[in-house]
Structure formats: structure tokens, C-alpha cells
C-alpha positions as CSV (number, residue, x, y, z in Angstrom):
1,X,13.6,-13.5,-6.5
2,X,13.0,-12.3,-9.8
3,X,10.2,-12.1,-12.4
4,X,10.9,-13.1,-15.9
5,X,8.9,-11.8,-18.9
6,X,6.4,-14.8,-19.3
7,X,5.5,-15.0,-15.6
8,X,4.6,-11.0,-15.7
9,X,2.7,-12.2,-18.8
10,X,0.7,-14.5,-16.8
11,X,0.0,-12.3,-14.0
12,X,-0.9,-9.9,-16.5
13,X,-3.4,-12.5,-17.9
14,X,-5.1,-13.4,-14.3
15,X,-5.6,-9.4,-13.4
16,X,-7.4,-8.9,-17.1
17,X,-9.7,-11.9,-16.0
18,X,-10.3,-10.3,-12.3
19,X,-11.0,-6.7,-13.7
20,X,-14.2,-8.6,-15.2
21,X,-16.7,-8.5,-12.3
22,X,-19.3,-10.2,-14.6
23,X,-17.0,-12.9,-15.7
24,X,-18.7,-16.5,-15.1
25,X,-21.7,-15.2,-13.7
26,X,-19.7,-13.0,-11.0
27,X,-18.2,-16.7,-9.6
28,X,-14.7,-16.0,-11.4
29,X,-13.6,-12.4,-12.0
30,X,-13.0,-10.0,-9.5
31,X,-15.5,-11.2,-6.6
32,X,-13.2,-14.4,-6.5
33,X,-9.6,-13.7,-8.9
34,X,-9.8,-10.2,-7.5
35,X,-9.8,-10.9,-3.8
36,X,-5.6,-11.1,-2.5
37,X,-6.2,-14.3,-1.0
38,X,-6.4,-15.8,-4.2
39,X,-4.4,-13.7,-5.7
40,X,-1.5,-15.0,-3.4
41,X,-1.8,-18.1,-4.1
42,X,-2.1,-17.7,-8.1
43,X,1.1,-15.4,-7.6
44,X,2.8,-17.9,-5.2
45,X,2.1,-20.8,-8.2
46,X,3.6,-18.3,-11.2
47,X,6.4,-17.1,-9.4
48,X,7.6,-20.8,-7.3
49,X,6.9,-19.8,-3.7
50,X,3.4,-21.1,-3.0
51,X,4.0,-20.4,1.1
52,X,5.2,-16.8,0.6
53,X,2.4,-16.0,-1.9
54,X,-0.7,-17.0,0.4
55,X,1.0,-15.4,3.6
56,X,1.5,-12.3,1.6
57,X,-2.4,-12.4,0.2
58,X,-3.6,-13.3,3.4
59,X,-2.1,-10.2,4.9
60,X,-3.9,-8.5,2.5
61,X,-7.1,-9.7,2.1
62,X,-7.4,-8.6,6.1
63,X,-6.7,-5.3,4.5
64,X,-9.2,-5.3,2.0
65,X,-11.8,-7.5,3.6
66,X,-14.3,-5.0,3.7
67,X,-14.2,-3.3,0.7
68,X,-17.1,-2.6,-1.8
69,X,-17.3,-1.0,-4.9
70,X,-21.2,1.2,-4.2
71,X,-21.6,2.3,-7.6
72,X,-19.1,1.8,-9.3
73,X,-17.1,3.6,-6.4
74,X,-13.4,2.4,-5.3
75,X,-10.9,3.6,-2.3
76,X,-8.7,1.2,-3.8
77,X,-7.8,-1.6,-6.8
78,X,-7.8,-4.9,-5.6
79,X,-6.8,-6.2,-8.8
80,X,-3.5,-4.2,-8.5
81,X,-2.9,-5.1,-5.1
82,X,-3.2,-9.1,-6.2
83,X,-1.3,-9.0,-9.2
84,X,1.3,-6.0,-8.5
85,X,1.2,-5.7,-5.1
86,X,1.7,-9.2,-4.0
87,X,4.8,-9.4,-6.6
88,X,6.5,-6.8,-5.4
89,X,5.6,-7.4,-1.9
90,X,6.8,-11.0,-2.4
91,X,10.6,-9.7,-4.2
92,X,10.9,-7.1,-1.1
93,X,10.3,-9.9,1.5
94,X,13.2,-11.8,0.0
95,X,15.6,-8.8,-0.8
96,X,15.4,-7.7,2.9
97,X,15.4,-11.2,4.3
98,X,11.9,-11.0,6.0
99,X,9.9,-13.9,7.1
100,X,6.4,-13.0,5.2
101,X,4.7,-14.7,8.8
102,X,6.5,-12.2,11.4
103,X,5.1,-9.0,12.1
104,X,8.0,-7.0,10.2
105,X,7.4,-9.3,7.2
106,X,3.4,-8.7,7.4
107,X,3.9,-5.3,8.0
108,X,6.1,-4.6,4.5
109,X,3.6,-6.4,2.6
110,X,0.8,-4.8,3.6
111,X,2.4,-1.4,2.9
112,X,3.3,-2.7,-0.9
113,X,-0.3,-3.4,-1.4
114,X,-1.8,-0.7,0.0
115,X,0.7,1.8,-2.5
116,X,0.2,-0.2,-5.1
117,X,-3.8,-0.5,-4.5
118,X,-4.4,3.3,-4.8
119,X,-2.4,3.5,-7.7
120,X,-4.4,1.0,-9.6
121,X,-7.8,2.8,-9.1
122,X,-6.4,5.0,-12.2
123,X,-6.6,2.1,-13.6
124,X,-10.1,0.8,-12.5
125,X,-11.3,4.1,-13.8
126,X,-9.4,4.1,-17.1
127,X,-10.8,0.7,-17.9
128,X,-14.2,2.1,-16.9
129,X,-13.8,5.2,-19.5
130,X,-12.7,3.2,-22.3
131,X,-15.6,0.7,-21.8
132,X,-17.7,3.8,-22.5
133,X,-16.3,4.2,-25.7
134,X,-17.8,0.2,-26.6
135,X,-21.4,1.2,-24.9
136,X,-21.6,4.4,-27.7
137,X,-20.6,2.0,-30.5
138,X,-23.2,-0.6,-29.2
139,X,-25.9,2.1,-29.1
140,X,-25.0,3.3,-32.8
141,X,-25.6,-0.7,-33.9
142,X,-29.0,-0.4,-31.8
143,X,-30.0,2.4,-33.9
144,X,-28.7,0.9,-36.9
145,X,-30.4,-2.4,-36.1
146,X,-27.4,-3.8,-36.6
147,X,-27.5,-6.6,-33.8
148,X,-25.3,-9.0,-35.0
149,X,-22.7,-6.8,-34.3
150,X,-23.5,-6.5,-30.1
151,X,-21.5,-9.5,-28.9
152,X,-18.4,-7.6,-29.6
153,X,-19.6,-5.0,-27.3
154,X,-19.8,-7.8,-24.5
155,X,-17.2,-10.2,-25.4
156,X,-14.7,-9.0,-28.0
157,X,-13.9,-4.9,-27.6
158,X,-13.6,-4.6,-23.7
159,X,-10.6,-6.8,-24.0
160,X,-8.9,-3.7,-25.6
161,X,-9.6,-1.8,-22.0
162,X,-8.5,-5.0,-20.5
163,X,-5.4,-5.1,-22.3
164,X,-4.2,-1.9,-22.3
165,X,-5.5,-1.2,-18.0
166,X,-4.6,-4.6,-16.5
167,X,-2.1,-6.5,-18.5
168,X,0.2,-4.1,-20.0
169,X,0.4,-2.1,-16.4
170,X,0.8,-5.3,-14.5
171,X,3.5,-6.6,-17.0
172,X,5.6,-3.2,-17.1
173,X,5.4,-3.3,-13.2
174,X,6.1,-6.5,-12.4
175,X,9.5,-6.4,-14.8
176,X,10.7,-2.8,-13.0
177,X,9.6,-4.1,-9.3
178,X,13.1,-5.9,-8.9
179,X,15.1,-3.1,-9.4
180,X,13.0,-0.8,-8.2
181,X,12.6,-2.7,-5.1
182,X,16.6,-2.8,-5.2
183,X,16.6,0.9,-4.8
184,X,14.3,1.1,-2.1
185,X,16.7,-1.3,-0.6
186,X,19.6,0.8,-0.8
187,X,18.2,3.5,-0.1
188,X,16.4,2.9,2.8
189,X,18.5,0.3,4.4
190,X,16.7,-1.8,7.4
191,X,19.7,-0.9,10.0
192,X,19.7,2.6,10.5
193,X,22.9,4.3,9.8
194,X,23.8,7.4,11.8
195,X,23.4,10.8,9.1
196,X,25.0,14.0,10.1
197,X,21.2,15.2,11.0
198,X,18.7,14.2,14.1
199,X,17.4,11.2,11.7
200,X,18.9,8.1,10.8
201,X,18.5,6.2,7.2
202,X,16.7,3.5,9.3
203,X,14.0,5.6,10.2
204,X,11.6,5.7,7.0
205,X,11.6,1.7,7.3
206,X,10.6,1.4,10.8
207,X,8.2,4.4,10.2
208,X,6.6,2.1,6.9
209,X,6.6,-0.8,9.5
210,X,4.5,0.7,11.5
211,X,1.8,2.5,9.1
212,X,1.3,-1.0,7.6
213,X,1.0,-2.9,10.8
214,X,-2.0,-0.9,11.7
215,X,-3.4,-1.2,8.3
216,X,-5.3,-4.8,9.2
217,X,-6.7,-2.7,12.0
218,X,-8.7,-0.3,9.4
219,X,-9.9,-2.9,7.3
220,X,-10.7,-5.2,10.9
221,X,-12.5,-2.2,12.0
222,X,-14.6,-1.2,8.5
223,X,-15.8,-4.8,8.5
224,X,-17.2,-4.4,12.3
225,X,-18.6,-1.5,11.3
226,X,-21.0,-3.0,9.0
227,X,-21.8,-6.6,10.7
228,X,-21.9,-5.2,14.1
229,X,-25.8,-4.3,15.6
230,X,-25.5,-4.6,19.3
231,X,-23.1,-5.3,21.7
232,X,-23.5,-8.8,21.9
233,X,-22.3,-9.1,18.6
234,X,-18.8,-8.8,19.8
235,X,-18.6,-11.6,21.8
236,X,-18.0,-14.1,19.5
237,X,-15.8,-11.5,17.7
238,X,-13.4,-11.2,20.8
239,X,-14.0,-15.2,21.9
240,X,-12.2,-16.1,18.4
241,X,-9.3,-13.6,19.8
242,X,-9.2,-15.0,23.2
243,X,-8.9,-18.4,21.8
244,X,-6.1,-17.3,19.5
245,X,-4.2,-15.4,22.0
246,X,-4.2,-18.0,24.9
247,X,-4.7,-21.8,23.4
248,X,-2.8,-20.6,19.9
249,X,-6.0,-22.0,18.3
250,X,-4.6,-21.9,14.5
251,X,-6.8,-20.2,11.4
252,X,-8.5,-23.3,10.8
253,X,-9.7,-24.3,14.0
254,X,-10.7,-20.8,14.6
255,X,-13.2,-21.5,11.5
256,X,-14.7,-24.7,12.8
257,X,-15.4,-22.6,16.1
258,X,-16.3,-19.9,14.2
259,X,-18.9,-21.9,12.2
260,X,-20.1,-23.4,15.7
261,X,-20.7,-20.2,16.6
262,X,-22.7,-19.2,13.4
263,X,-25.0,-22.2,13.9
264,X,-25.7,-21.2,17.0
265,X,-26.9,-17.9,16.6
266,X,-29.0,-19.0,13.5
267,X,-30.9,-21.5,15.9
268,X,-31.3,-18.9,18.6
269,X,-32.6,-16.6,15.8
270,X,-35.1,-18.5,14.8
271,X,-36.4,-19.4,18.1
272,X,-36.9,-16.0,18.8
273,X,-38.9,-15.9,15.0
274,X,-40.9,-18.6,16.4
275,X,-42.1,-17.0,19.8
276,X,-44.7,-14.7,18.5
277,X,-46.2,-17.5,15.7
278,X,-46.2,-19.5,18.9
279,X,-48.1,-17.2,20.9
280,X,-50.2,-16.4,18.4
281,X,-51.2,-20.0,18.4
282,X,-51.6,-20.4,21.9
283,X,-54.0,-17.6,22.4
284,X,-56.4,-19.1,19.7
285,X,-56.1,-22.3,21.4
286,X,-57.9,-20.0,24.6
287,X,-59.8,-18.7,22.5
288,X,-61.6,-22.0,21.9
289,X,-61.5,-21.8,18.2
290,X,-58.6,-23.1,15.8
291,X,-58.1,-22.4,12.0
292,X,-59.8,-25.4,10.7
293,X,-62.7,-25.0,12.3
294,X,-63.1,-21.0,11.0
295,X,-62.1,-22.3,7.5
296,X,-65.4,-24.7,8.0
């Protein structure tokens, strides 16, 4: 697999558009472009392999799935892990002859995207720094009541951070990933080759295999840390695993149980909401007095 010049162009195109997290009211940019899942299966369209793509973005959207930006903070670039990441993680796959659904093949990708994601908050924050330099020409037209000139401020100038942040990056990337990825392949082989030393060339591989396998785990674990309260919040948490692990319930029936689930526990919530209102009401009743009758 290769990329050609207009496809890198396009990818290019669709991380500008999910570096804007205000773009279409927050419904388009980076809460929805941005997120690998969709990413993988924009990057499957561009690049031919539809399948590949969205097993690729899956695999790293369980990465990511719990990551917020508090204040304009990030640990990592989701943009660059859709639109670099999943390219690259996509051309490895097929140069090593992985299937992107076994554990080897999730395992690679997930290690792409996580390189690639902490390279791209350089260029999160670069975007951010040039945007500055719009916000201080804005100001200057504020001052010079010159208003006219403020839509370029939202709509015309941040293209230039856009451009020269997310497209040209994601373009320059994309083109080197093949033989850069060829390298990688050569030089750290999948079979390990006995070296004159205690290691073996096979061992950096297996040793990436590994650190990205347990990345789903941190991103798993970040998300439990926030939606978690009590205890009993795990049980429907470890049910969807049981299911998976001993009927081989697939992702979407997991969901339908899943939203089972969530109905559920919004009923039982609100019974529990109702209780005191209902108690309340009862101990009027005793009372021998009701609300019409004291609004009388």
C-alpha cells in the first residue's frame, strides 16, 4: 500500500477541518472528524481499504476514548493520530503482513498512533500560537473600529495556522510514511535473527507489541476513572466482558445490551428521585391537610 500525492492532499484537507473544534457548531470538527473512529473510516475511503481503516481507528479510538483537552490542555493530538497515524499504521499492517483484527495487528497500530499522537501536540500548540497572532490583529481593528474587518479573524486568517499545522505536516508525513515504514521493516525485522550479542533483531518488535497491547488498557482504565462512583458501577462494566468472553456477543449486540442496561439504571434512578417527593406526600396526606386546601 502506498499513498499518492492527492490522497495525502485529502487527508491533509480532513485534519485542517478536525483541528477546528468550533467548526459547525462543535458537530463537525474535532469532537466528531477528530475522534480515530472516524478518522478510520475517512482514511479507509481515501486510501481503498474501508475494513482496514475502521479496524485501525477502532483500535485507537479505545486509546483515546477518554481524552479531554481541560483548557486548552492535550497529552496527545488526535488529529495526528487520525490522519497520520492511521496512514501509517494502515501501510505497516500491509508491509508486515498483519491482520489489522489479531492482537499483533492491533497491537502495531496502536503503537503508530500513539508515536505519532505526541508528536502532533507540537502541532496543536503551534496552531494555537499562530492563532494568537489573528486575536492581536482583531483587537487592533476593535480599537480602530474597523469591524468589517473581524470575519477574517474567524473565518479567513486561521486557515493560514491550519494550513501550515495540519495540512502541510499531514501531507509531508503521509508521502515519507512508505519508505519510512520500509525501514522500520528492515530494520527491525518480525523474525528475530540471531546477533553476535544476548539480543536478537526480533526483539524491539515483540517489545513494541507488547507496549501497544496494553495501551487500550490505559485509555479503558482513564475512562473508568471518571464514570465510575461506586462499586456497583462495575457490574454492567464487567457483564458486557462476560458476555463477550463466553457467548462471543459481537460489538453491536454488546450495544443493544449495553443500551438495555442504560435504560435500566435511568428508571431505577429516578425511582429513587421519586421516594422522598413520595413520602413527602404521604406524610401530608396524615397530616390531614393537602396543598389545595392550604392554597384556599
Amino acid at each position: 500500500m502506498s499513498i499518492n500525492l492527492f490522497q495525502a492532499i485529502i487527508l491533509g484537507l480532513f485534519a485542517s477541518l478536525s483541528s477546528m473544534p468550533g467548526l459547525g457548531g462543535t458537530s463537525i470538527g474535532n469532537y466528531t472528524l477528530g475522534r480515530p473512529l472516524i478518522g478510520g473510516l475517512i482514511c479507509g475511503i481515501v486510501l481503498g481499504d474501508i475494513p482496514t481503516g475502521i479496524m485501525v481507528g477502532a483500535a485507537m479510538q479505545v486509546v483515546y476514548i477518554a481524552l479531554v483537552t481541560p483548557g486548552g490542555t492535550v497529552s496527545a493530538d488526535v488529529r495526528a493520530v487520525s490522519y497520520i497515524g492511521i496512514p501509517l499504521a494502515m501501510i505497516a499492517l500491509k508491509s508486515y503482513g498483519l491482520d489489522p483484527a489479531s492482537a499483533e495487528g492491533t497491537a502495531l497500530a496502536t503503537s503508530f498512533g500513539t508515536m505519532v499522537g505526541t508528536i502532533g501536540t507540537v502541532l496543536f500548540y503551534g496552531t494555537a500560537t499562530m492563532n494568537l497572532v489573528w486575536q492581536h490583529m482583531g483587537w487592533a481593528w476593535v480599537d480602530k473600529r474597523e469591524y468589517d474587518k473581524l470575519p477574517l479573524v474567524d473565518y479567513v486568517l486561521p486557515w493560514i495556522s491550519h494550513i501550515c499545522f495540519s495540512l502541510i505536516p499531514t501531507v509531508i508525513m503521509c508521502m515519507a510514511g512508505e519508505p519510512v515504514v520500509n525501514l522500520i521493516k528492515e530494520k527491525l525485522p518480525m523474525d528475530g535473527i540471531p546477533m553476535k550479542t544476548l539480543f536478537t533483531v526480533g526483539i524491539p518488535m515483540k517489545t513494541l507489541f507488547t507496549v501497544g497491547a496494553l495501551l487500550p488498557c490505559v485509555g479503558i482504565a482513564i475512562l473508568l476513572k471518571q464514570i465510575v462512583r461506586n462499586v456497583l458501577d462495575f457490574v454492567p462494566y464487567l457483564t458486557g466482558f462476560t458476555l463477550a468472553a463466553s457467548m462471543g456477543v459481537n460489538l453491536v449486540a454488546s450495544t443493544v445490551i449495553a443500551g438495555m442496561f442504560a435504560i435500566l439504571i435511568y428508571k431505577l434512578k429516578m425511582l429513587e428521585l421519586r421516594k422522598p417527593a413520595a413520602a413527602a406526600s404521604s406524610a401530608a396526606a396524615e397530616n390531614g391537610w393537602d396543598d389545595d386546601e392550604e392554597d384556599i
